[in-house]
C-alpha positions in Angstrom: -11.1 48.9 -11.2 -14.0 47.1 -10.2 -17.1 48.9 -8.8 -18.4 48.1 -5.0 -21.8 47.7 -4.2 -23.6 50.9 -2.9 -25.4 54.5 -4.1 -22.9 56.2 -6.6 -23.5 59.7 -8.6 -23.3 59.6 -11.9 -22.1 63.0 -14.3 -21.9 63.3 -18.0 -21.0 66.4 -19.2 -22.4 67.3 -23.4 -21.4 70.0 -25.9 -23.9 71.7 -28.0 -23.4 74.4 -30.2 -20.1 75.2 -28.5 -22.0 75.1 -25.1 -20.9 72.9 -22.3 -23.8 71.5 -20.8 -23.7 69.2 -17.3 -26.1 67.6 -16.1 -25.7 65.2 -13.0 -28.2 61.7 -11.7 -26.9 61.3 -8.0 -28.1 58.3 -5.6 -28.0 55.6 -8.2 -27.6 52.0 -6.6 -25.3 50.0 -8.4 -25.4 46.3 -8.0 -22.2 44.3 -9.6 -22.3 41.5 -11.7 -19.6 39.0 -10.6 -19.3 35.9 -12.6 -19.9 32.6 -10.0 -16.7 31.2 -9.4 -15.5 28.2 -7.5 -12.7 29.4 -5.0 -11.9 26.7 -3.0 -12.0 23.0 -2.6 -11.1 21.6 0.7 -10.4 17.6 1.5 -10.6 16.2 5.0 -7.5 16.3 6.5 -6.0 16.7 2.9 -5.8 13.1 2.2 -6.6 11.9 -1.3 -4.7 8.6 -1.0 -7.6 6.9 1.0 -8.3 3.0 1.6 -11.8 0.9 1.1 -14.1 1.3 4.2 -12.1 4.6 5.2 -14.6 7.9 4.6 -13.8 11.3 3.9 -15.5 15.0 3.6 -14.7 17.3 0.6 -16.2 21.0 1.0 -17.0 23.2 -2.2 -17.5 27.1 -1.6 -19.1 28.7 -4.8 -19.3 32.7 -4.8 -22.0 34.8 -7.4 -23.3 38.3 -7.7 -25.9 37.9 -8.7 -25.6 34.0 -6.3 -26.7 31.0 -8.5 -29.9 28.9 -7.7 -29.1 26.5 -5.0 -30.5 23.6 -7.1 -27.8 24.4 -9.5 -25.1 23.2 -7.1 -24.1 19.3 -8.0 -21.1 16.6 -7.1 -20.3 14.4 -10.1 -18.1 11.4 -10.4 -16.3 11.1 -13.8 -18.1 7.9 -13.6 -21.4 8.5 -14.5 -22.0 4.6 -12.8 -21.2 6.6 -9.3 -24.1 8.5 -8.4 -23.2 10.9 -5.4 -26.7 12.9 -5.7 -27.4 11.6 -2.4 -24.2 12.4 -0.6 -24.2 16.4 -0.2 -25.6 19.2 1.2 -25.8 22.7 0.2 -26.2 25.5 3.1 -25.8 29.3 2.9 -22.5 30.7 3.6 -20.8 34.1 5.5 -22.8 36.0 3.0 -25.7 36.0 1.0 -23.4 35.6 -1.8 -21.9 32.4 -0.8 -22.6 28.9 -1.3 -21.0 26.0 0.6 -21.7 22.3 -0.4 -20.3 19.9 1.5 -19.6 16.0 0.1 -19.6 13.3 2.8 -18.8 10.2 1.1 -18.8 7.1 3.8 -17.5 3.7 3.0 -14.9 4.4 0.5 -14.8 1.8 -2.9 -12.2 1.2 -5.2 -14.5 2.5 -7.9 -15.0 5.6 -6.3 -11.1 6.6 -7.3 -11.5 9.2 -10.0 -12.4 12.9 -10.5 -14.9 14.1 -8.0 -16.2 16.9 -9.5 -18.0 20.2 -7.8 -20.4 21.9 -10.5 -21.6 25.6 -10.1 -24.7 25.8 -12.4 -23.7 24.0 -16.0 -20.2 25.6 -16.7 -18.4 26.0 -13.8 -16.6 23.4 -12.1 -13.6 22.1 -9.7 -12.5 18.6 -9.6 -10.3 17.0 -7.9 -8.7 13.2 -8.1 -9.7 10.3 -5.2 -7.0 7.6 -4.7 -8.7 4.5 -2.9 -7.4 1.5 -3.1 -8.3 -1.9 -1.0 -7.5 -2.2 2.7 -4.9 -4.9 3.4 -5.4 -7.0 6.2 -2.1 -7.7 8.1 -1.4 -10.1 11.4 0.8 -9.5 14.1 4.3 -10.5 12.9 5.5 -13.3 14.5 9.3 -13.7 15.8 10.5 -17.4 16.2 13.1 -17.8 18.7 12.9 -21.4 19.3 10.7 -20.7 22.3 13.8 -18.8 23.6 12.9 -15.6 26.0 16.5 -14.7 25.3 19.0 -14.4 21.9 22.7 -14.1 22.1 23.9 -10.9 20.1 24.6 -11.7 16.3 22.0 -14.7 16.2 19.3 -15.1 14.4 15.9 -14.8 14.7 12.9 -15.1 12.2 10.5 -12.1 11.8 7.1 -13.4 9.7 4.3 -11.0 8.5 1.1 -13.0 7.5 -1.2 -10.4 4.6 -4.3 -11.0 2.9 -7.4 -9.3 1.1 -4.8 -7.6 -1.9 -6.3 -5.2 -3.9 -5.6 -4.8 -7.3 -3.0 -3.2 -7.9 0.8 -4.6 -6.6 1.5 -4.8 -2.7 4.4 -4.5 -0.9 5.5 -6.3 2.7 8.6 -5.3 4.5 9.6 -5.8 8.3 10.8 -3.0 10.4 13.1 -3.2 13.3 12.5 0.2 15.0 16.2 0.3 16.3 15.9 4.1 16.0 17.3 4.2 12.8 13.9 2.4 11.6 16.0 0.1 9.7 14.2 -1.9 7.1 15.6 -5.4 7.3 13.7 -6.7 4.8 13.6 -6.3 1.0 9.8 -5.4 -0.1 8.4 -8.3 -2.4 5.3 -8.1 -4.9 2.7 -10.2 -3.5 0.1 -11.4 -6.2 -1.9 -14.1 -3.9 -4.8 -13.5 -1.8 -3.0 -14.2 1.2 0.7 -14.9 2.1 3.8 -14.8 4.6 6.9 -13.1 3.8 9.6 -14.4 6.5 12.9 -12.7 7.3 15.4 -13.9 8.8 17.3 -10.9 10.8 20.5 -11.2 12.7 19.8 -9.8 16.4 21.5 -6.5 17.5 21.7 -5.0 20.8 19.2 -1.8 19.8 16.7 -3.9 18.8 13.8 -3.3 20.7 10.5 -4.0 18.9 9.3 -5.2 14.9 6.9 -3.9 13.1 5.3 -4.9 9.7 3.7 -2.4 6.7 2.4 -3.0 4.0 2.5 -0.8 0.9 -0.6 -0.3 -1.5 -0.2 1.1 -4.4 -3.5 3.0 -5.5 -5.7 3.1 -9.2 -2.9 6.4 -9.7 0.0 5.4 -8.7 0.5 6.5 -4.8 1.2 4.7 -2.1 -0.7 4.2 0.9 0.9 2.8 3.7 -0.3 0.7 6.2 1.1 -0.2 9.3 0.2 -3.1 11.7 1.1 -3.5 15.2 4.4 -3.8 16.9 6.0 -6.8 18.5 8.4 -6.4 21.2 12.0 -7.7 20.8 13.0 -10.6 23.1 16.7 -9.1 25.4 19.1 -10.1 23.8 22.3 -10.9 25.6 26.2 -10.2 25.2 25.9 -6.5 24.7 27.3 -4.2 27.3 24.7 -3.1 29.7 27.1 -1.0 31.9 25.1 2.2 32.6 26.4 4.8 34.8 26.2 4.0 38.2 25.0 6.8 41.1 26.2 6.1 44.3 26.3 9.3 46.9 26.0 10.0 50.4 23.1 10.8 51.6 24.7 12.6 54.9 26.8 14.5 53.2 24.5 15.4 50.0 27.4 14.6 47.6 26.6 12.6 44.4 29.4 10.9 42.7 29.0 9.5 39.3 31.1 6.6 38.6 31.5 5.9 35.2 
């Protein structure tokens, strides 16, 4: 087992000349040795699929008996272009045997994406892998109704999403009719231009009630980070059945009658 901190006693016993001979050193204080580890690596809200312009805090906790020098705590990119020497602090943590460094990295670039590494002195180390890939700008979509306030049930309208800024990697564009069913009524197509409108054409339902477009980034590694833009109302749409139940009661008599 391992050996805590503290005064111990210490007994050896010796035989000489068929005598057994004990002798005993008592109030010893033992300090243990405990290689430094690195225990635990925390990201900001756990995200590691990040855009450009977006920041985001990583915390390193090293532990050590005896506790490495503080100067000996370091951030490394596996780009050795990306200098983070600037970005982190190192403060005392619950014990005097505790280290915490804490990365702050502000104003995210796509050639930040990589390992991020945490060093504890010159061998021991925790890394962990930044997505960032560029932020998307996308418009309010647009839904053409033939300046129309209203659309009969099973007609058509046209929802457009206008996108620009693409990063490098592929993009994706669909439009949403949040129906409640968040059904995508839109096939998502690879944009390669700098700018672009995908239009759809979508045949009107009576749960329509607002559009929505997102784009889909995909990052250096491979994930996807989703944006979302903001939501257009549906226009009403007419011909659907819009008898709701109707209360009628008297108000003498305190008797509610549902007629359905």
């Amino acid at each position: 087992g391992y050996l805590d901190d503290g005064i111990h006693s210490c007994q050896s016993e010796n035989f000489v000349r068929n005598e057994e001979r004990t002798s005993s050193l008592k109030n010893v204080s033992a300090i243990v040795v405990r290689k430094t580890e690195i225990d635990l690596l925390d990201v900001k809200n756990n995200k590691t699929a990040l855009l450009t312009n977006e920041s985001t805090v990583i915390t390193c906790r090293i532990v050590g008996k005896p506790l490495i020098d503080k100067e000996s705590v370091n951030w490394t990119h596996e780009s050795k272009a990306v200098d983070l020497s600037k970005n982190f602090t190192v403060m005392k943590g619950e014990d005097d045997f505790t280290w915490v460094s804490v990365l702050n990295l502000t104003e995210l670039f796509v050639d930040l994406s990589g390992m991020i590494i945490c060093h504890a002195g010159t061998s021991v180390k925790r890394s962990i892998y930044l997505a960032i890939a560029d932020k998307v700008y996308l418009e309010d979509p647009v839904l053409s109704l033939s300046s129309m306030e209203e659309i009969e049930k099973d007609n058509y309208a046209t929802i457009s999403c206008a996108v620009s800024g693409f990063p490098k990697k592929s993009v994706s564009l669909s439009v949403i009719s949040t129906n409640g069913d968040n059904l995508e009524i839109s096939t998502p197509r690879s944009i390669t231009e700098k700018s672009g409108v995908i239009s759809r054409k979508h045949r009107m339902g009576c749960n329509d009630q607002e559009f929505l477009c997102t784009v889909r980034t995909i990052a250096e590694d491979g994930r996807v980070i989703e944006q979302k833009g903001t939501v257009l109302a549906a226009p009403v749409v007419t011909g659907c059945s819009d008898m709701l139940p109707v209360i009628a009661g008297s108000a003498g008599a305190g008797v509610v009658i549902i007629a359905i």
